[in-house]
N, C-alpha and C positions, 0 to 999 in steps of 0.2 A: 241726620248723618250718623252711622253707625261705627263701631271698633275700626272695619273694616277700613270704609276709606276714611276714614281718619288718619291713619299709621300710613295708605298706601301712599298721602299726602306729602308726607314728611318726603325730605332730600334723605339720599340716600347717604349722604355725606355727613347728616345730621348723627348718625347711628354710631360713628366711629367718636365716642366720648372719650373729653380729653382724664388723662391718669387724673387723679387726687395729689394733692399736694403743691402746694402755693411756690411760686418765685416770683423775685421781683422781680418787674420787666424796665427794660429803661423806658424814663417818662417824656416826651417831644414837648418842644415850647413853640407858639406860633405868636404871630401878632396879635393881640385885643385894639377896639376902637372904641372908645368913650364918646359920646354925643352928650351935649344939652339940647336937651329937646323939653319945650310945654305943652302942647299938643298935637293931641291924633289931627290928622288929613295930612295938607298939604306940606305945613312944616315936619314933618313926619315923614314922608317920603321925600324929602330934599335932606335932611340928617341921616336916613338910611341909608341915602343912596351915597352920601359923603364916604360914610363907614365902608359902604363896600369896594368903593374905591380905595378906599385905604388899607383896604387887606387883600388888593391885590384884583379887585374885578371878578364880577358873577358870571361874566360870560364865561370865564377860563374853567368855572366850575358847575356852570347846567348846561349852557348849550346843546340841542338837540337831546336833553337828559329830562329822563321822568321824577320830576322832584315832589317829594312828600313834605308837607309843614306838620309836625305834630305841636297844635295848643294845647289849651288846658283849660279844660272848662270841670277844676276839680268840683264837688261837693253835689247839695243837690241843686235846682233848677229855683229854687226860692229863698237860697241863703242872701242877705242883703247885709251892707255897714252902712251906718246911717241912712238907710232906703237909699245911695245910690245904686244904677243899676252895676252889675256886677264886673264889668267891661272895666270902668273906673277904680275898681279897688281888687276884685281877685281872679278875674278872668283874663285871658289876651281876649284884646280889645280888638272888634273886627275892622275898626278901620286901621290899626297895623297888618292884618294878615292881607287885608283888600291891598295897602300900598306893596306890601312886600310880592305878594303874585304879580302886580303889576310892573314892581322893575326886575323880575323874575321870565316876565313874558316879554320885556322889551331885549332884554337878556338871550334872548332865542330858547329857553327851555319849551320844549315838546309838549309835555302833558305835566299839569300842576294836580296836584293830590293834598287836602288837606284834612287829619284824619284826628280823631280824640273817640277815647273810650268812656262814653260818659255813664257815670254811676248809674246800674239796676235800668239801664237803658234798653229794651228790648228791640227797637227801632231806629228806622234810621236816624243819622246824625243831622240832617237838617231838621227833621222833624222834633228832635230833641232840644235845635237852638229855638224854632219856632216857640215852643212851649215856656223856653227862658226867655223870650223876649232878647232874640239873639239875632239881629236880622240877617241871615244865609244869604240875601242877594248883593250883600256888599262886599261877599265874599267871592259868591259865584259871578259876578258881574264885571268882577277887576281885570279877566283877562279869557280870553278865548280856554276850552277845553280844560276846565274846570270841576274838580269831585270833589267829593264829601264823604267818609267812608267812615262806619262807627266800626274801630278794630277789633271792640270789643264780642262781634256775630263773627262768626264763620264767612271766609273769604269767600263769595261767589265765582267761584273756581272749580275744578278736579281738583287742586291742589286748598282746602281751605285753610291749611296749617300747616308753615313751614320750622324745622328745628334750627336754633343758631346758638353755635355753641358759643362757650366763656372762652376764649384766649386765656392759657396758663392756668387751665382746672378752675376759676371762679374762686368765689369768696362763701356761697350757698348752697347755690344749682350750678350743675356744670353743661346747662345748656335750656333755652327756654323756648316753648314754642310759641309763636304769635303768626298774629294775622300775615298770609303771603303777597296781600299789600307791600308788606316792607321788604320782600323779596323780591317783587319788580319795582322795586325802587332804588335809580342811583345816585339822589342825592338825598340825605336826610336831614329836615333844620329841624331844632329844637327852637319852640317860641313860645315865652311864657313870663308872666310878672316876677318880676324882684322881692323875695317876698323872703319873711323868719315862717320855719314850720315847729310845731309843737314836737313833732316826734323826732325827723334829722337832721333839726337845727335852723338850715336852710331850706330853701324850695327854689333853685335855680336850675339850668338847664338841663342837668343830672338827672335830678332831682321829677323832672317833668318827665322823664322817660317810664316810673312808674304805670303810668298809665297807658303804658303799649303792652302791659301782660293782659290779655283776655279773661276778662270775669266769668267766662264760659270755658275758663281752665284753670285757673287763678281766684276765681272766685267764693263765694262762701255757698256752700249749697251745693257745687258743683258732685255728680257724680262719681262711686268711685273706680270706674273703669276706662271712663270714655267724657267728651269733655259733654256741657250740656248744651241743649238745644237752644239755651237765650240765658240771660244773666237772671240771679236771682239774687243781689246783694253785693258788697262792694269787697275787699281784698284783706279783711282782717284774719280772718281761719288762717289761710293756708302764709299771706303776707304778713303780716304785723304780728302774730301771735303764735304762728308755727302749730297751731293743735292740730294741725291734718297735714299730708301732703295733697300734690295735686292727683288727679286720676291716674290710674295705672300706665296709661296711655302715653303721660308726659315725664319727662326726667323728674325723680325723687331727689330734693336737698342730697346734699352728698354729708353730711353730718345729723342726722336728726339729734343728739345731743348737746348741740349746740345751743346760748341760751334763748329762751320764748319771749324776748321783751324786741319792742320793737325799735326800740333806741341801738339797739344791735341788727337785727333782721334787717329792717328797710336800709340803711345806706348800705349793706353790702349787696342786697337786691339790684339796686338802683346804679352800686359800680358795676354789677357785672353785667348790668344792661349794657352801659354805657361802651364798656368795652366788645360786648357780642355783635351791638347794632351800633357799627359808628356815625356819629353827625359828622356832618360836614360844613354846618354855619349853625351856630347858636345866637338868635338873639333875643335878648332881655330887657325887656319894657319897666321902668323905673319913671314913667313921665307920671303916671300917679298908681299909688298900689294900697296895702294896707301896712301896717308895722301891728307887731306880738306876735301872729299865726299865719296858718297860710288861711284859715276861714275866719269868717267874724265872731267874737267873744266877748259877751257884755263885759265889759269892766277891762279887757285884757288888750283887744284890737282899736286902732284909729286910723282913720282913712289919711295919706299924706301927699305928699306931691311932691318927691326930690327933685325931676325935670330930667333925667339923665337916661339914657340909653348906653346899651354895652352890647357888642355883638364881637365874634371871634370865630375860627374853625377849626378850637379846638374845645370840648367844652370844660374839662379840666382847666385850661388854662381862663375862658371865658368868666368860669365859677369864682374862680382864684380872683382876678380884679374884681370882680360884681361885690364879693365878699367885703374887698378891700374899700369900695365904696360906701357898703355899708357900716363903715365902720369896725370891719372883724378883721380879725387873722386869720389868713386861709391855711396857717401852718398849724392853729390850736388844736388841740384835742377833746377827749374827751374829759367834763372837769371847768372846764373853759369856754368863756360866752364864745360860738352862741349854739354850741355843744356840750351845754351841762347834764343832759344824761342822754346822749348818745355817742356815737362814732364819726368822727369827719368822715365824710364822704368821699371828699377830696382825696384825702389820703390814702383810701379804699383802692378809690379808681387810678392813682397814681402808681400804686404797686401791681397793678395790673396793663400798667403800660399805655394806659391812655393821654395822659399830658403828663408836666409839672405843674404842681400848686406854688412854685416858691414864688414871689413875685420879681427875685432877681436877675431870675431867667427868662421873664416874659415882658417882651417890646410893646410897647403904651401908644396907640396912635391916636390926633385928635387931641381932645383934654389929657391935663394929668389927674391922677388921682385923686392928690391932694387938694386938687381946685374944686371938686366935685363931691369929696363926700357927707352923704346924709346919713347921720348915728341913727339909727334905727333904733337905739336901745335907749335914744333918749325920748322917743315914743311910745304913746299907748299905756297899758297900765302892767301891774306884774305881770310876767308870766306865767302861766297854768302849766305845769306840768305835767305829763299825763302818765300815772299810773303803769307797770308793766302789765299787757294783753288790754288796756282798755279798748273800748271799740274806737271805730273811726269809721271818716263817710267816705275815704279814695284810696 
């Protein structure tokens, strides 16, 4: 794919970038559901399916609609905690994604898409689970008309890259381009473990959106005019460390002097995903994860098992309880477990009009809070903190 149709790709809509200069947008509050749940299958899709009745029914919001799940299969393909396999401590687990298409399909949605950009991946995305010992048929099996897209190649389209700007000029970039997957997509879930991240604090649904910028634009390695023909490396250059932008091709940061550490970088990335590309159901697997990181860390990470599930439709406010389960303040900053050298994210994406983080404004269905939560920080070992520009694998 060359300059050429790369650009001719882009909406045309894309081009009209919004002014510089930040306002705060008002924040919306919707319903969160709390589940206890201990395991994946069938008690798993009977908690799921509780929660989505309780914020109102999925038919109201797929039917006849082409919905996208983006997971997270951060890191590489052999990271392990205690040799479990990686589904039970830092991956979504496929027999959540297998339940969720399936009351997705009983739901009347059209066409299910379920898409992850996995690290230095040049191939397809089942072929990537294959190789993790990921089984793909549990996934493709759940429900008629069924994909697998790795966002991180060029959309097999005329269109392989569509632009979607920040609402209210962004916090970074004021517009990012990605896979046109999520362009024909109208419903977007965010689905991913409950998990502390080393560099912005958390790794909750937000949080999982990281991984919808393409490594073949976004990436390290990437060319500097035009995006590259496959990924060479994972998101630290131009993400986490700011030493480059992306190809001439794609919107430049709108501050290059802004600072190079990624306790700053990534949660404003990951708000103004959050607000360019909206979800429309988040949910958050807590039936078992790891606590310290969001990857495994001798001394630092332990695999745990709170039993709780959190889902929402809005992911600010979905974050904001998740938070609260684990023990945190969705209102701390930076300074503040479990943001001691970074920027809440929450707060990020809140000034951008995506939810509210406060939890006074946001309706609890299902369990309370209180009855559920698991301190996270009374797990695992210290924290590791990581260095401004160290590398990373997502």
């Amino acid at each position: 794919m060359n300059r050429r149709q790369f650009v001719s790709g882009l909406g045309a809509a894309g081009f009209a970038m919004i002014q510089p200069g930040r306002m705060r947008a008002s924040a919306p509050a919707s319903r969160v559901a709390i589940a206890r749940c201990k395991s994946y299958g069938d008690e798993f899709v009977a908690a799921a399916g509780k929660m989505f009745d309780q914020l109102g029914g999925l038919g109201r919001v797929v039917r006849g609609k082409t919905v996208t799940i983006k997971i997270n299969l951060t890191g590489v393909e052999t990271a392990r905690q205690d040799y479990l396999p990686q589904s039970r401590t830092i991956w979504t687990h496929p027999r959540t994604v297998g339940g969720v298409i399936h009351l997705l399909d009983k739901a009347g949605a059209r066409r299910i898409r379920v898409v992850e950009g996995p690290w230095i991946w040049p191939a397809s995305l089942q072929e990537f689970m294959l190789k993790a010992g990921w089984d793909p048929n549990l996934v493709l099996s759940a429900a008629p008309r069924v994909e697998l897209i790795n966002t991180n190649m060029p959309y097999k389209s005329s269109k392989p890259f569509t632009r979607f700007s920040v609402p209210h000029g962004g916090h970074l970039f004021p517009a990012y381009d990605l896979s046109s997957a999520f362009a024909e997509s109208d419903v977007l879930i965010s689905m991913t473990k409950i998990k502390e991240h080393g560099t912005a604090g958390v790794t909750l649904s937000i949080k999982n959106l990281f991984g919808i910028t393409p490594t073949t634009i976004y990436g390290n390695k990437v060319p500097k005019d035009e995006p590259a023909p496959k990924p060479y490396g994972g998101r630290q250059e131009i993400g986490h460390m700011g030493s480059r932008q992306p190809p001439s091709s794609s919107p430049s940061e709108k501050n290059p002097t802004t600072p190079r550490e990624g306790g700053y970088r990534i949660p404003r990335i990951v708000a103004d995903l959050a607000a360019a590309v909206p979800v429309s159901l988040a949910i958050l697997d807590g039936i078992e994860t790891i606590a310290g990181a969001e990857l495994p860390r001798p001394g630092t990470t332990e695999a745990i098992s709170p039993g709780v599930l959190v889902a929402g439709a809005n992911v600010v406010n979905t974050d904001a309880v998740a938070m609260a389960v684990m023990g945190f303040d969705p209102m701390a900053d930076r300074g503040k477990a479990p943001f001691e050298t970074c920027d809440n994210t929450l707060r990020l994406a809140e000034e951008l009009g995506v939810g509210t983080r406060d939890l006074g404004q946001i309706e609890v269905a299902g369990e309370a809070i209180e009855d559920v939560v698991f301190k996270f920080r009374d797990h695992g070992g210290p924290r590791q903190w990581r260095p401004p520009g160290s590398r990373r694998t997502a």
